[in-house]
C-alpha positions as CSV (number, residue, x, y, z in Angstrom):
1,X,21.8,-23.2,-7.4
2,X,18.5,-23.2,-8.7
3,X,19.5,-24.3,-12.1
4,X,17.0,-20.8,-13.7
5,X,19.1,-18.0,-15.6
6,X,17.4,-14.6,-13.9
7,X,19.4,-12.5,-15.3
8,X,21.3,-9.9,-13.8
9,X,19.4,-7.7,-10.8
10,X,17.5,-4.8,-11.2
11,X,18.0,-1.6,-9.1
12,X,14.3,-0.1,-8.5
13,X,14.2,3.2,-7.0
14,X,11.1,3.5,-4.4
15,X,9.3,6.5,-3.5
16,X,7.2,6.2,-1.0
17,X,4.3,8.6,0.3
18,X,5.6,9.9,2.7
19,X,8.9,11.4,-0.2
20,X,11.4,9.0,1.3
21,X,13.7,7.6,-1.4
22,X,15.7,4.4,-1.5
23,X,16.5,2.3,-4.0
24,X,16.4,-1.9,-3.9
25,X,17.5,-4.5,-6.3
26,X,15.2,-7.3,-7.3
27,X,14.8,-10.2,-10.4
28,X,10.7,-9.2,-9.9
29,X,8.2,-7.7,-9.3
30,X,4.7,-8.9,-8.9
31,X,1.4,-6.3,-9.1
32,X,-1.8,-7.2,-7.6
33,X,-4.4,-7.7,-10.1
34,X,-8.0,-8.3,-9.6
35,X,-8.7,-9.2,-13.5
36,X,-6.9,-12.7,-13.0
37,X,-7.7,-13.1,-9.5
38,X,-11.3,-11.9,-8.6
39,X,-12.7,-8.6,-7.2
40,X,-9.6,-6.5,-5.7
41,X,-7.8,-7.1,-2.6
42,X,-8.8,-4.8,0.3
43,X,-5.4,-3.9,1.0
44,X,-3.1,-5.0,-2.6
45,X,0.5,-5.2,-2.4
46,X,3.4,-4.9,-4.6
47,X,6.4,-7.2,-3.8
48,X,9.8,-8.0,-5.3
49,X,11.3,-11.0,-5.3
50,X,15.5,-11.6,-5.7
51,X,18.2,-14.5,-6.0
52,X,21.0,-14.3,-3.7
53,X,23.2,-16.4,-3.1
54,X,21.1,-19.3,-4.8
55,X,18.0,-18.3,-3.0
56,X,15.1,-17.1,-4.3
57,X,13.9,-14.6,-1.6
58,X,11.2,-11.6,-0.9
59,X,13.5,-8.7,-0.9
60,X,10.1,-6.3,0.2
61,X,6.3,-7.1,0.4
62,X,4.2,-3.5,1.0
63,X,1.1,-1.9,0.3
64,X,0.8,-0.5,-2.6
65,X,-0.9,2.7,-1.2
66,X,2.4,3.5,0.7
67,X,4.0,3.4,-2.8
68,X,3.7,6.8,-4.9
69,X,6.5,5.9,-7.6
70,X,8.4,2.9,-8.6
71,X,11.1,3.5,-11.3
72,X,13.5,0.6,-13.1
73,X,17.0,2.5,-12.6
74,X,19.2,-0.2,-13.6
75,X,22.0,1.6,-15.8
76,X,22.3,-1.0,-18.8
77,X,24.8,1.7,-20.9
78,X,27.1,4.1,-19.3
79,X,25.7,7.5,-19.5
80,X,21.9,5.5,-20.0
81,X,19.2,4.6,-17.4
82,X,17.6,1.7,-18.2
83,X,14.9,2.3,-21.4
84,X,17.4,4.4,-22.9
85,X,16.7,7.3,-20.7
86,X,20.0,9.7,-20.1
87,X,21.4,9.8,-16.6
């Protein structure tokens, strides 16, 4: 155990470019951004990060130019999508 309450997962539904569809569950999920670390990456990634099974572990690491949408859909309410949104 690492001791560090993450809270419950989050489901995150992915579309990528290409329309496929899936959805992953992660604690986080980290942005590239060239404010904090210099001029842009050539190639910036999004990745999401998860604890399972007491391990903190990259759940998926990808560009984010094969990424067209990224939604929370974590259902925190029945009937409710995360942010209050209804299902």
């Amino acid at each position: 155990m690492s001791g560090i309450d993450r809270g419950p997962l989050q489901s995150y539904e992915i579309t990528w470019t290409t329309g496929h569809v899936e959805v992953i569950q992660a604690h986080q999920v980290t942005w590239p951004d060239a404010a904090l670390f210099g001029p842009p990456a050539e190639n910036p990634r999004i990745a999401f990060h998860g604890e399972f099974d007491g391990r903190w572990q990259l759940v998926l690491s990808t560009a984010e130019a094969d990424i067209a949408r990224i939604r929370n859909v974590t259902v925190t309410e029945p009937g409710l999508l995360s942010g209050g949104e209804p299902s």
